[in-house]
N, C-alpha and C positions, 0 to 999 in steps of 0.2 A: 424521570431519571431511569425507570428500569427498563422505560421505550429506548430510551437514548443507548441504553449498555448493551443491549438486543440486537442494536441495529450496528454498533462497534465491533461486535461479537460477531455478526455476518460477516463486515466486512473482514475481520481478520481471518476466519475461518475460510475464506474465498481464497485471501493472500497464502495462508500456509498449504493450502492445495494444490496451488495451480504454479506458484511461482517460488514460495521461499524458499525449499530444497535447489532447484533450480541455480538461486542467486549465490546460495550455499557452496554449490558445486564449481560452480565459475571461481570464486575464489580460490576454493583448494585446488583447483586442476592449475592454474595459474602457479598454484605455488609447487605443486608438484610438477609441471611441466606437461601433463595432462591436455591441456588446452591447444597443444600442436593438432590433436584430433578433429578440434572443434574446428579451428582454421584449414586442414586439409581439407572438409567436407565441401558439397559446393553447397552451402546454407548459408546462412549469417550466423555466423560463430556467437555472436553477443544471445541474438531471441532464442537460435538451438540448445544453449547452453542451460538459460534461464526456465525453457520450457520442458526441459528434457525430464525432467524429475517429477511426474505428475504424482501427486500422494493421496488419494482418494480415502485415507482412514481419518483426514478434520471435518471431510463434508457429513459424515457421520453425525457430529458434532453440532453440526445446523438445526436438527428436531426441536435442541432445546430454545433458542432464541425462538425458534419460528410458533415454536406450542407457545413460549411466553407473550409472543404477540398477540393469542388469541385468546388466551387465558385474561389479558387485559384489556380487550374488545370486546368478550364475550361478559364478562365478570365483573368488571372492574370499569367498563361503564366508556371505555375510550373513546376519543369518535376519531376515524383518521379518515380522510381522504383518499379512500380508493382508485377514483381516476389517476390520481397524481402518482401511482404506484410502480409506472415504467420509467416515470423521468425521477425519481427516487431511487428506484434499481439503479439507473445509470449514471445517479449521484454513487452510488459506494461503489459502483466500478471504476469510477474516477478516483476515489478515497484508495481502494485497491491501488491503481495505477503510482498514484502519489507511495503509496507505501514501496512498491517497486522500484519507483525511481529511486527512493532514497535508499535503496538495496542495492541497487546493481551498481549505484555510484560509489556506496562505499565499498562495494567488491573489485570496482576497477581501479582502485587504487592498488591492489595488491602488484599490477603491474610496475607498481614504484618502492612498494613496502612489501617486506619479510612477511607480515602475517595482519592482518586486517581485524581479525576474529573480534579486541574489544570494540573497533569503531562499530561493526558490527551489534552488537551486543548493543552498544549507546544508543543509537539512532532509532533500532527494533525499539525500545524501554520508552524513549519519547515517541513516538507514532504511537505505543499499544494507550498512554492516555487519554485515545478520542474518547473514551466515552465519561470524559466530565462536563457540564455544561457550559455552552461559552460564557454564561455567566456569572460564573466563578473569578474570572481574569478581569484583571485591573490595570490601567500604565501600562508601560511598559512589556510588561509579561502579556496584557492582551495583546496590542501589535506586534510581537514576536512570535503570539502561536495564532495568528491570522494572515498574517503575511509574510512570516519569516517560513515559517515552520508549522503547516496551517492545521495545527492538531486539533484546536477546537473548532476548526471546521468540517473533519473528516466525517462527524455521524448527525454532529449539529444541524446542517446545513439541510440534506434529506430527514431526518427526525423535522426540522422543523414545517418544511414542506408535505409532509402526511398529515402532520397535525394541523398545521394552518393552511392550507391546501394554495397557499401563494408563494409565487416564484418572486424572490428578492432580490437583489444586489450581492449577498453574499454566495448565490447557489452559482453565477458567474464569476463571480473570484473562484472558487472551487474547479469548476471548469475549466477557468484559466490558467492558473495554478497546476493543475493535474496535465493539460496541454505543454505549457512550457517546461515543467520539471521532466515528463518525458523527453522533450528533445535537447534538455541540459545534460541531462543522461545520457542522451546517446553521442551527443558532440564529447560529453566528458569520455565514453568508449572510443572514439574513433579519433582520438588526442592521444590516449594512452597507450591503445592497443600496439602500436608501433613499437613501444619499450619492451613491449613482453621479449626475453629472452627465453629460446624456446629449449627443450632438454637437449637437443642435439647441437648445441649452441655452443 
């Protein structure tokens, strides 16, 4: 459990760095009219917008999962799988990616709606539960945070891959998952972007 919440805690601290301000800013520029900049530029208005805000004071914040890892390797007897420790990384970049998408999807809605802020708020509150065990869920509520909503896959999947040093069927749901939620995303930007009414408008 306290590997699993470690490695939840990487990934969000990744997310709030590099992207959540970002996805923050898309919305309110949308709503302030803002966003006409981002489309003059000759970028991609969607990745410029989301990247623009880089906040380098969560990575800070990383010492502590990453001491606790070793505090439980060292001490506490852990055994993980070291090889398996790049395709693990590039499981919570996926988990990262998946947290993204379900960000910039609910910010391009703002192109349709006044203010976005709680959907916002909803979506962040469910993704931040990756770090309960997948097996905790039962019915229903398991197939909806594994395939709907794959929250008990975001830290599950790599945690269990360090520990059990085996690549399974659920670390390519993850992969898949995090591939297609990206380009849901971006089809759901380039459906909406049209509607933006811009200030000059």
């Amino acid at each position: 459990m306290q590997f699993l919440g470690a490695l939840a805690q990487i990934s969000s601290i990744i997310y709030s760095s590099f992207l959540a301000s970002g996805v923050s800013r898309l919305q309110e520029s949308v709503r302030t009219g803002g966003f006409d900049f981002y489309l003059l530029k000759p970028l991609d208005a969607q990745v410029h917008c989301a990247f623009s805000r880089f906040n380098p004071v969560p990575l800070l914040g990383l010492s502590g999962p990453v001491v606790w890892i070793f505090f439980l390797v060292l001490k506490r007897d852990l055994s993980i799988s070291w090889g398996m420790t790049p395709i693990a990384f590039a499981l919570l970049i996926a988990s990262v990616s998946i947290r993204y998408s379900f960000g910039i999807g609910t910010a391009v809605l703002s192109f349709l709606l006044t203010k976005v802020s709680a959907l916002q708020s909803l979506q962040a509150s469910l993704l931040s539960q990756s770090h309960y065990p997948v097996a905790i869920y039962s019915g229903w509520i398991k197939v909806f945070t594994l395939y709907m909503i794959p929250v008990a896959l975001m830290a599950n999947v790599p945690a269990a891959l360090l520990l059990n040093g085996n690549i399974d069927s659920r670390t390519f749901i993850l992969l898949g998952y995090s591939t297609l939620s990206l380009l849901g995303s971006r089809l759901l930007y380039l459906k909406l972007v049209g509607k933006y009414a811009s200030a000059s408008s």
